[in-house]
C-alpha positions as CSV (number, residue, x, y, z in Angstrom):
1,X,-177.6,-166.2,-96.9
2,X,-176.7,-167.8,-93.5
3,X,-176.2,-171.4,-92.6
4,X,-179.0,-171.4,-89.8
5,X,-182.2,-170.5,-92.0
6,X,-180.5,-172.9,-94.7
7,X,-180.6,-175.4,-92.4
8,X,-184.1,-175.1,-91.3
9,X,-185.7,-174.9,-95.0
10,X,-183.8,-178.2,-96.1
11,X,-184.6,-179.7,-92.1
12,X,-188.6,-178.9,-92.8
13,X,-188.7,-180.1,-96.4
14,X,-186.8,-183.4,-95.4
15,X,-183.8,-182.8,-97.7
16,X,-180.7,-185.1,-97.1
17,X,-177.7,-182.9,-95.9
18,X,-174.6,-182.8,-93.7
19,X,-172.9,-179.9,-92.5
20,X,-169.1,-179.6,-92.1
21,X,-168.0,-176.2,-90.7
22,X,-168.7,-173.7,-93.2
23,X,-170.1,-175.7,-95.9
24,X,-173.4,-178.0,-96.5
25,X,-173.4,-180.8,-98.8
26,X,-177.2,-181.4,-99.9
27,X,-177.4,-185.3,-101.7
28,X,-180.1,-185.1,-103.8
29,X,-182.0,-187.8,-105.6
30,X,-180.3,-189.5,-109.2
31,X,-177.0,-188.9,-107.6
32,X,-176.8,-185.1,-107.7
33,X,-175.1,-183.1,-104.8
34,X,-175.5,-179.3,-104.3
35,X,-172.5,-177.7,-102.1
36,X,-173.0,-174.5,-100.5
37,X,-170.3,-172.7,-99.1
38,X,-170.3,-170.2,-96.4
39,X,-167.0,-168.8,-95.9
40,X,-167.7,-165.7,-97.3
41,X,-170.9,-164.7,-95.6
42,X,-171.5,-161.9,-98.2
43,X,-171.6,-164.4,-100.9
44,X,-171.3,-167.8,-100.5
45,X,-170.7,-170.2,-102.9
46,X,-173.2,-172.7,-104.7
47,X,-171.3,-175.7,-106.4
48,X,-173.5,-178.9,-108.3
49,X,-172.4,-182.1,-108.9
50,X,-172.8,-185.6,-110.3
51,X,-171.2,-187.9,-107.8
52,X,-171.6,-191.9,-108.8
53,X,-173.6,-193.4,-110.9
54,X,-175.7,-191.2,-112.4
55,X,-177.7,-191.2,-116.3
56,X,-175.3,-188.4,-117.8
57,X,-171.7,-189.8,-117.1
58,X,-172.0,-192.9,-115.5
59,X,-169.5,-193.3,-112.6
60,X,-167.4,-190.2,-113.6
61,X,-168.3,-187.2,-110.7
62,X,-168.3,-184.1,-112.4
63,X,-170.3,-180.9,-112.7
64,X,-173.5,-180.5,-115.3
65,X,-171.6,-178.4,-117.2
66,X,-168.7,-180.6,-118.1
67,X,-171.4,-183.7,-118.4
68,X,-172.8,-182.2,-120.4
69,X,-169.7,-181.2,-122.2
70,X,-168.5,-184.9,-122.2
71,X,-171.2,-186.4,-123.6
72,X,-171.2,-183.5,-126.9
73,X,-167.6,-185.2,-127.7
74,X,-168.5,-188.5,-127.1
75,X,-171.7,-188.5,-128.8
76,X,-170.1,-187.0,-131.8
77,X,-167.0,-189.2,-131.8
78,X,-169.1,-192.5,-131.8
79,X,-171.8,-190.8,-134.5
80,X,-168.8,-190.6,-136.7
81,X,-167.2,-193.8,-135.9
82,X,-170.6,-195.4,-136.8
83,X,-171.2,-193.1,-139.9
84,X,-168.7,-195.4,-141.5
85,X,-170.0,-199.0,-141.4
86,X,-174.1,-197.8,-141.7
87,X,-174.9,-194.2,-141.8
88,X,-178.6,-194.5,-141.5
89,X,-177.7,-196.6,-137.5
90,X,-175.3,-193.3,-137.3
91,X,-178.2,-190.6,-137.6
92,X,-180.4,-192.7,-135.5
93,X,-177.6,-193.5,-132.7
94,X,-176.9,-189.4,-132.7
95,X,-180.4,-188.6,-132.7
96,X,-181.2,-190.7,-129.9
97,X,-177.8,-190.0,-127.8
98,X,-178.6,-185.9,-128.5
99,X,-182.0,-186.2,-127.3
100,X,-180.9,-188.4,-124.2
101,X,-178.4,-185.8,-123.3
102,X,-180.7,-182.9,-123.7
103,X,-183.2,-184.6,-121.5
104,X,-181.1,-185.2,-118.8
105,X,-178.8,-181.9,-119.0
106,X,-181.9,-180.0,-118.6
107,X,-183.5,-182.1,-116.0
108,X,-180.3,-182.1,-113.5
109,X,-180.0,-178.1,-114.3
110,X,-183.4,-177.5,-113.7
111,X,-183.9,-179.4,-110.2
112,X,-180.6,-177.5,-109.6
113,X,-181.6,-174.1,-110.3
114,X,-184.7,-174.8,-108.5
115,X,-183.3,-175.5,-104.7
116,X,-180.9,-172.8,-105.7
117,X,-183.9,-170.1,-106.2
118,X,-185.6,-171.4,-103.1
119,X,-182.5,-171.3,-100.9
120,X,-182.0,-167.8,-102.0
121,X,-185.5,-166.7,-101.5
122,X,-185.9,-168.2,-98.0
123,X,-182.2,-166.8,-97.2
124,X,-183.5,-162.9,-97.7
């Protein structure tokens, strides 16, 4: 993968980026950032990110994988905390937070996996 023909597929598909030295920072839309780093021009580097406010974690920057990893404790700390004072709310509040979660989990990871493939295929 080099820098130059990453350049040129996100420059002709009008993708937001910046380049600093070796690495490109690609701002995507609902706050997600893809990071690709080229010091190692065998094998660079591919890093996501939630960076402010975004529908997972709020205003906590983080990866997909610990948003996602987040929101599995929270959701089950407040479904418990709820299961207390009205457990039918409880198993509606979980039900609703777990499908939330899911929807968005998948939807960042997909979009992510996505440019990732396309980068890769346009890079060989």
């Amino acid at each position: 993968m080099k820098p130059e023909n990453t350049e040129n597929f996100l420059r002709k598909f009008d993708y937001n980026y910046q380049r600093n030295n070796d690495k490109i920072i690609i701002n995507m839309e609902f706050s997600q950032q893809l990071l690709i780093d080229f010091s190692n021009p065998e094998k660079p580097i591919i890093i996501n990110k939630l960076v402010g406010w975004n529908c997972l974690t709020g205003i906590i920057n983080t990866s997909i994988k610990n948003a996602f990893l987040i929101n599995s404790i929270v959701i089950l700390a407040l479904s418990f905390i709820i299961y207390f004072n009205n457990h039918k709310i409880a198993l509606y509040a979980f039900m609703g937070l777990v499908i939330w979660s899911l929807l968005w989990t998948s939807f960042y990871i997909t979009k992510y996996e996505k440019l990732k493939s396309f980068l890769l295929n346009v890079s060989n």
